[in-house]
MIMI-436771 format. One record per residue: residue number from 1; chain; x, z, y of N, C-alpha, C in turn. Coordinates in steps of 0.05 Angstrom, whole numbers. Each point is the difference from the previous one (the first is absolute). Layout:
REM MIMI-436771
REC num chaine n_east   n_up n_north ca_east  ca_up ca_north c_east   c_up c_north
REC NUM      A      X      Z       Y       X      Z        Y      X      Z       Y
...
END
This chain:
REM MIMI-436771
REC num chaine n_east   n_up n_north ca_east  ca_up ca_north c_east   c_up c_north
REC   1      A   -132     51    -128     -11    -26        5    -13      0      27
REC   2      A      5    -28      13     -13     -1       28    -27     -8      -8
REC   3      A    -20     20      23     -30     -9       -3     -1    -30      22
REC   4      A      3    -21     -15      -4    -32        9    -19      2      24
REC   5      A    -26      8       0     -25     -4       13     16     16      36
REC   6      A     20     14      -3       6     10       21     29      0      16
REC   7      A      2    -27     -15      27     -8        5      3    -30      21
REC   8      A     12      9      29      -2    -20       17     26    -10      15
REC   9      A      6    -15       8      18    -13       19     11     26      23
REC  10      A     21      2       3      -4     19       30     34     -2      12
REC  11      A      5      3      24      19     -1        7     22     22      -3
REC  12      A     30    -13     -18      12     29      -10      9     21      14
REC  13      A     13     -7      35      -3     19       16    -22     21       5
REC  14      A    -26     -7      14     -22      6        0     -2     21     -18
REC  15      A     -1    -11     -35     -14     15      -12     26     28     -14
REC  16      A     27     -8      16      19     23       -7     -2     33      17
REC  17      A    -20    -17      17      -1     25       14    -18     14      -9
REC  18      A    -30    -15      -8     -25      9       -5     14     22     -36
REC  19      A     24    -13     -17       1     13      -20     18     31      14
REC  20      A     19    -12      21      10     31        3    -17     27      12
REC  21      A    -19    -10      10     -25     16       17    -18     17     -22
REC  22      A      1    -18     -23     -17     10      -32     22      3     -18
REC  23      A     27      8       0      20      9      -18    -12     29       4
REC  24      A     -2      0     -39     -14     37      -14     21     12      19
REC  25      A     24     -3      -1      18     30       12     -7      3      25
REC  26      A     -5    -18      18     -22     11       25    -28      8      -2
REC  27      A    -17    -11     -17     -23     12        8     -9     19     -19
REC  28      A     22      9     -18      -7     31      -11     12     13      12
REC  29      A     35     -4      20       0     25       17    -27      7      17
REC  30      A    -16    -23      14     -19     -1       19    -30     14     -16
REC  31      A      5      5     -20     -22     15      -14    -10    -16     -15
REC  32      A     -5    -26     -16      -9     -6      -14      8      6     -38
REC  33      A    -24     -4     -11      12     15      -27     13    -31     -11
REC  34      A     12      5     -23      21    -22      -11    -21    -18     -14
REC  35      A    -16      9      -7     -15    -29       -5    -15    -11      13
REC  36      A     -6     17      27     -16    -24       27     25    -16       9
REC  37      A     22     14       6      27    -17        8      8    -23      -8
REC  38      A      5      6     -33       4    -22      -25    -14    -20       1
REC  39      A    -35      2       0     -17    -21        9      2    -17      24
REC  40      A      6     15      16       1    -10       30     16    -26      -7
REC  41      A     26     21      -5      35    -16        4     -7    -39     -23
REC  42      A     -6     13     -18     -19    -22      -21    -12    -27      18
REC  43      A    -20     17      14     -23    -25       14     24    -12      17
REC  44      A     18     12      23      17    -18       16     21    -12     -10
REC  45      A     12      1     -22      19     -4      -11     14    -31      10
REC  46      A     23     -6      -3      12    -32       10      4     -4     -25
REC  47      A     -6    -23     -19       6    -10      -27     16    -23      11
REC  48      A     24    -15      -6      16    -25        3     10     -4     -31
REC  49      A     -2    -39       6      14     -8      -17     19    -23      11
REC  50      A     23      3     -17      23    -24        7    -19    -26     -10
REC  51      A     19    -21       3      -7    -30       -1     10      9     -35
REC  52      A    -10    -26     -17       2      2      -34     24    -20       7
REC  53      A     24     12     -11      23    -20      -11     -3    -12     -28
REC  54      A     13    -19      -1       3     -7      -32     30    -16      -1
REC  55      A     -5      3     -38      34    -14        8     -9    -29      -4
REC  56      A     28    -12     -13      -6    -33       -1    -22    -11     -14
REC  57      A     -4     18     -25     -24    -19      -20    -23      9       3
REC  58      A     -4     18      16     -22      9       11    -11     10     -21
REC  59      A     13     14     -19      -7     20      -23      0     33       1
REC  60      A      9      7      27      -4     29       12      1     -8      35
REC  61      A    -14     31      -3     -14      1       31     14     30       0
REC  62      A      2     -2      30      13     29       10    -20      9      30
REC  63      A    -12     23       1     -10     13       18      4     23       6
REC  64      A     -5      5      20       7     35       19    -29     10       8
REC  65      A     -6     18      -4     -15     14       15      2     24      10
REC  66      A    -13     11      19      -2     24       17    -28     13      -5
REC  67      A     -2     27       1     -31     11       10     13     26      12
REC  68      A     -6      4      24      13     28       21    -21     -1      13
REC  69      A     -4     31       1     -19     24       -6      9     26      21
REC  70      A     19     -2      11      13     20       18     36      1     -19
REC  71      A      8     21      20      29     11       -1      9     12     -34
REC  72      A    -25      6     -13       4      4      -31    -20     -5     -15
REC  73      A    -15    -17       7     -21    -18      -10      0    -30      -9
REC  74      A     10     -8     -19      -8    -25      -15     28     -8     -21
REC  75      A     -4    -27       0      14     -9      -16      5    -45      -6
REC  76      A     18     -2      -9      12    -30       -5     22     -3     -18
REC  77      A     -3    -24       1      16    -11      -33      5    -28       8
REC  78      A     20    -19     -22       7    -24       10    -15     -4     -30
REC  79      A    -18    -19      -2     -13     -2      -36     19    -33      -5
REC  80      A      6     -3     -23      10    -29       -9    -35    -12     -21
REC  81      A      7    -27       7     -27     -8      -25     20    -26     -18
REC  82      A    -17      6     -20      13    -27      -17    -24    -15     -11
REC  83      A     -8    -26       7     -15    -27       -2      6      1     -32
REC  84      A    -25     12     -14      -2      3      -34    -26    -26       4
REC  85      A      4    -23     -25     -25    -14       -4    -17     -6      26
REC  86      A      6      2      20     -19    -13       25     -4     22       9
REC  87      A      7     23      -2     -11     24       12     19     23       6
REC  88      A     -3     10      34      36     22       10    -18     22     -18
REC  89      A     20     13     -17      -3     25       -7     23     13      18
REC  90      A     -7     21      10      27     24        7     19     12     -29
REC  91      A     31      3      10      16      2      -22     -4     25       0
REC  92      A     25     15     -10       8     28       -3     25      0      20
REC  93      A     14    -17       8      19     -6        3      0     23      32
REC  94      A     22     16      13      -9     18       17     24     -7      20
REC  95      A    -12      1      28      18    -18       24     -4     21      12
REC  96      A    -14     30      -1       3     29       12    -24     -7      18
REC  97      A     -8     23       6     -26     12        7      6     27      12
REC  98      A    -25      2      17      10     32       15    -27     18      -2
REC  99      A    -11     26       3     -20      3        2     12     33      28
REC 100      A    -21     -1      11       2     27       20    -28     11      -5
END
């Protein structure tokens, strides 16, 4: 789960660099232990999301997201929702996902 309170706008170039500079596989060769790295890689991380598609009746929603963390750090998924009673629940339904 993203901590909200520390989650801001930033430019995706910019901040690709700031994540490859804090990717764990560099800064534990550079001496750090794997869970100052892990943390680090954490705080800079680039989170993206696609635009929400839907189809015609506007009874499902389709989204993408990203969270990269370095070169084997993070993870994304495409989630579908289906408009139950006034309200998107997420399905089960699976459009593939990756994790590193």
């Amino acid at each position: 789960m993203l901590p909200a309170k520390n989650i801001k706008l930033v430019d995706p170039k910019k901040q690709s660099k700031i994540v490859r500079d804090n990717d764990p596989d560099k800064t534990i060769r550079d001496g750090k232990s794997v869970d100052s790295a892990v943390k680090g890689a954490f705080a800079t991380a680039l989170f993206s999301m696609s635009e929400i598609g839907f189809d015609k009746e506007r009874s499902h929603a389709v989204v993408s997201y990203h969270f990269w963390c370095g070169s084997l750090c993070g993870n994304g998924a495409t989630l579908v929702f289906q408009r139950v009673d006034g309200e998107w629940k997420k399905t089960s339904r699976n459009c593939g996902g990756w994790i590193s």
